[in-house]
Backbone as CSV, one residue per row, in Angstrom:
resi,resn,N_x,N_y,N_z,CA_x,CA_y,CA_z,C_x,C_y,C_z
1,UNK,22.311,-15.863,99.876,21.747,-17.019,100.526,22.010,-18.279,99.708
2,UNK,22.203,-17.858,98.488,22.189,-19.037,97.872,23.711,-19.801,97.663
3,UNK,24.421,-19.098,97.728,25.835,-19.652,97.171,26.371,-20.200,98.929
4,UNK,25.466,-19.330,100.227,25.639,-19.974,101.562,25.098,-21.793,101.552
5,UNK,23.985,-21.558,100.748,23.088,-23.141,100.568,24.715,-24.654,99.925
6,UNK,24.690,-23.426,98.778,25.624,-24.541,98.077,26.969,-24.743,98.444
7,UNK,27.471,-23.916,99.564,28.954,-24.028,100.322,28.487,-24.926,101.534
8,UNK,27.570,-25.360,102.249,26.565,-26.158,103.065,26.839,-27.709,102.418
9,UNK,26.400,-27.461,101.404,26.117,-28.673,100.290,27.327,-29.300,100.252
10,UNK,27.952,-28.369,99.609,29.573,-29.268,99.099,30.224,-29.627,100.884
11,UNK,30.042,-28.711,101.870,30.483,-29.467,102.596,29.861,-30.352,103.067
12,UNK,28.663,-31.229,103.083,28.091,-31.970,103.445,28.655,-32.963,102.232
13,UNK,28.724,-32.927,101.473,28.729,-33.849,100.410,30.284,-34.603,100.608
14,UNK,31.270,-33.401,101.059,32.402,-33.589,101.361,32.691,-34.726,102.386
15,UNK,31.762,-34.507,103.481,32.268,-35.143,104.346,31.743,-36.477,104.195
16,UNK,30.600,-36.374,103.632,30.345,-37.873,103.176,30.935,-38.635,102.484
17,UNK,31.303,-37.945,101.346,32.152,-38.628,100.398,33.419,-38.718,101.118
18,UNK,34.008,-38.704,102.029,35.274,-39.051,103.095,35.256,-40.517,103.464
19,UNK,33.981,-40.954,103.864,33.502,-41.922,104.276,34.442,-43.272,103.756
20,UNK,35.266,-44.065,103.779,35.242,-45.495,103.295,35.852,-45.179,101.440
21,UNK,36.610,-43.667,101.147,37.066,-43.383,100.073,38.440,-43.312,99.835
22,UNK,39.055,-43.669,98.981,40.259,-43.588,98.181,40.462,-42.104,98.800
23,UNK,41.742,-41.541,98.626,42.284,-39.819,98.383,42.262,-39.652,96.988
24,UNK,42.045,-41.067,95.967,41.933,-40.416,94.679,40.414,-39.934,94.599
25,UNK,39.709,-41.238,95.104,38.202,-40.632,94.825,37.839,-39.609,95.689
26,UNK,38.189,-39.167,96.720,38.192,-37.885,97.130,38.688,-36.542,96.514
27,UNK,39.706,-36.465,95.926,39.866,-35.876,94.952,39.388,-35.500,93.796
28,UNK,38.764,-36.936,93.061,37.590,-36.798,92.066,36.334,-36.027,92.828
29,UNK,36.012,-36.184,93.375,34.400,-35.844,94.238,34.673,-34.141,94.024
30,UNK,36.365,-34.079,94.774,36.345,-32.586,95.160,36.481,-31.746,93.576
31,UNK,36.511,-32.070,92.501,36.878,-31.810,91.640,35.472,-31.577,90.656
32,UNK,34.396,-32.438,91.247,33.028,-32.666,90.482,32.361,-31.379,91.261
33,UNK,32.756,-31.198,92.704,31.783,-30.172,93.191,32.304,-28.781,93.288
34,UNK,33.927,-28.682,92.861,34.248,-27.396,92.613,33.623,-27.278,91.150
35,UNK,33.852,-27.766,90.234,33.312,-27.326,89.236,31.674,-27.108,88.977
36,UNK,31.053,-27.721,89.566,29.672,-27.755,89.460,29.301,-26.160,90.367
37,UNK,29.980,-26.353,91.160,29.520,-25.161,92.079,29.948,-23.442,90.971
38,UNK,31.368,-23.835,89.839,31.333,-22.749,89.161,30.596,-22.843,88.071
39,UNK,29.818,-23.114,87.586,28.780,-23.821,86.763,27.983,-23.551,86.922
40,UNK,27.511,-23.200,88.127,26.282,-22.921,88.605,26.320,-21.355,89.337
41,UNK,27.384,-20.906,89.258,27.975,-19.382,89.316,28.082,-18.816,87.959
42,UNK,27.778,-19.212,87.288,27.852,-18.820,85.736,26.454,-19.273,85.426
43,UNK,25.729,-20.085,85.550,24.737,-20.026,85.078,23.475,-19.044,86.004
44,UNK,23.951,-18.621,87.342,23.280,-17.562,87.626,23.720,-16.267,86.835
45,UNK,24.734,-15.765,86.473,25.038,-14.857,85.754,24.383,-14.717,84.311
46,UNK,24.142,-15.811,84.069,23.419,-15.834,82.640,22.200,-15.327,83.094
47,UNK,21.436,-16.021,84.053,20.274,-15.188,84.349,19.771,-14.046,84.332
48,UNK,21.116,-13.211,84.754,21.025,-12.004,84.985,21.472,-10.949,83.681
49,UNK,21.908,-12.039,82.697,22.670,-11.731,81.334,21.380,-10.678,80.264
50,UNK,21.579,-9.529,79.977,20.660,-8.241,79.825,20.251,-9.017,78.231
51,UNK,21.191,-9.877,77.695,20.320,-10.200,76.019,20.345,-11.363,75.816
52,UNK,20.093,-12.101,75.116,19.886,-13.704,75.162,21.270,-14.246,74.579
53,UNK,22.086,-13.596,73.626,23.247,-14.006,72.982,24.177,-13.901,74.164
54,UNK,24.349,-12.987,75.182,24.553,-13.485,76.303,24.797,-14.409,77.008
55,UNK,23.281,-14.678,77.422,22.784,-15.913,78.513,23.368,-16.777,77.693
56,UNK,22.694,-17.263,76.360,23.395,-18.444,75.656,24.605,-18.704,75.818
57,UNK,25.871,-17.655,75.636,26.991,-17.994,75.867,27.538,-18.228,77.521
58,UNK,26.596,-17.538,78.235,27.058,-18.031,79.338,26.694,-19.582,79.721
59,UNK,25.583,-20.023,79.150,24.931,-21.198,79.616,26.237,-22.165,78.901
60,UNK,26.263,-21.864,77.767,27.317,-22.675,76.839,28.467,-23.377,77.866
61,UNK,28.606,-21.792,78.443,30.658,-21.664,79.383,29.946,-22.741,80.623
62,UNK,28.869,-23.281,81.256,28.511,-23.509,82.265,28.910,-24.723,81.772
63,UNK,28.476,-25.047,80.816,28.194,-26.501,80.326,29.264,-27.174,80.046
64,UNK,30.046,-26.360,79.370,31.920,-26.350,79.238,32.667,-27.008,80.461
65,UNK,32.132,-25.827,81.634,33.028,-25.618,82.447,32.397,-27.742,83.478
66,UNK,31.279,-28.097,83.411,30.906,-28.969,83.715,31.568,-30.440,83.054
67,UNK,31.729,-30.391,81.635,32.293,-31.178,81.029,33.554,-31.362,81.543
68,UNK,34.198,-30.143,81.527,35.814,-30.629,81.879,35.648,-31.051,83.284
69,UNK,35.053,-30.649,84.339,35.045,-31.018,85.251,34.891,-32.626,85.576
70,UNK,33.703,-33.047,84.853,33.571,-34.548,84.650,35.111,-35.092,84.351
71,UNK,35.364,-34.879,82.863,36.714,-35.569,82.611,37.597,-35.669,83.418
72,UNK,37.929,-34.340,84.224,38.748,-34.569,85.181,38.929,-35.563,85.713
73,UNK,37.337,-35.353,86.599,37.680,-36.404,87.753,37.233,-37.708,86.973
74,UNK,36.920,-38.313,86.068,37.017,-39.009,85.815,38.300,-39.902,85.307
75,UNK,39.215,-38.928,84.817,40.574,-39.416,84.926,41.536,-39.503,85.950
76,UNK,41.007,-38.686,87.140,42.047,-38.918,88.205,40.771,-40.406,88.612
77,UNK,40.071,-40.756,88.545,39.227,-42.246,89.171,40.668,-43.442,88.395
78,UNK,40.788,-43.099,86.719,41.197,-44.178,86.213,42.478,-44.163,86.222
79,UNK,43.035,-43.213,86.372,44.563,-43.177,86.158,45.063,-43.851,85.304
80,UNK,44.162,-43.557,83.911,44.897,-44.213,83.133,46.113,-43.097,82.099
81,UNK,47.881,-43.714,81.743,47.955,-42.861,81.623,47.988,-42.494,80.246
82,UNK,47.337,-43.046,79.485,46.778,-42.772,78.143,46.029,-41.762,77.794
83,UNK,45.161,-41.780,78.897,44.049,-40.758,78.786,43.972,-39.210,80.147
84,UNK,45.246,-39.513,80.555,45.144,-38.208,81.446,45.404,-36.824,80.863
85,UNK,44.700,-36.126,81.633,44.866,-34.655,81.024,45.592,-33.834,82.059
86,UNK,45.801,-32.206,82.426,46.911,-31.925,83.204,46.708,-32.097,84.560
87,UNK,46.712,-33.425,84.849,46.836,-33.427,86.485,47.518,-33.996,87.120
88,UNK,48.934,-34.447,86.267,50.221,-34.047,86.973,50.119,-35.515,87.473
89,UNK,49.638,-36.792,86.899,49.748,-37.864,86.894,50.326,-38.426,86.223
């Protein structure tokens, strides 16, 4: 039920963010809510993680996996090309 909630979400979020947007900032958006959505697939797994050295590392990978996600799309927003990382810009 729950990962039905958050495939709901991103497409709602999707189509909003369509609205009056760049294809770059659409791209960024799509890039903030794929990752968040695996982020949050990993941090249910931690939940379920049987010892705490575990969970910790899973929470860690969530947090990881969130960061890069930010940068991403934050570099496909700036296109700058100083600061891009692999996205083929």
């Amino acid at each position: 039920m729950k990962k039905f909630v958050t495939l709901a979400v991103m497409a709602g979020l999707a189509s909003l963010a369509a609205c009056n947007s760049s294809p770059r900032e659409n791209a960024a958006d799509t890039i903030e809510s794929n990752t968040e959505a695996v982020a949050d697939n990993i941090e249910d797994a931690a939940d379920n993680a049987t010892t705490t050295a575990g969970e910790e590392g899973l929470e860690n990978k969530a947090d990881a996996v969130r960061a890069t996600g930010q940068n991403q799309a934050d570099d496909m927003r700036t296109n700058d090309p100083d600061t891009n990382l692999s996205n083929g810009i």
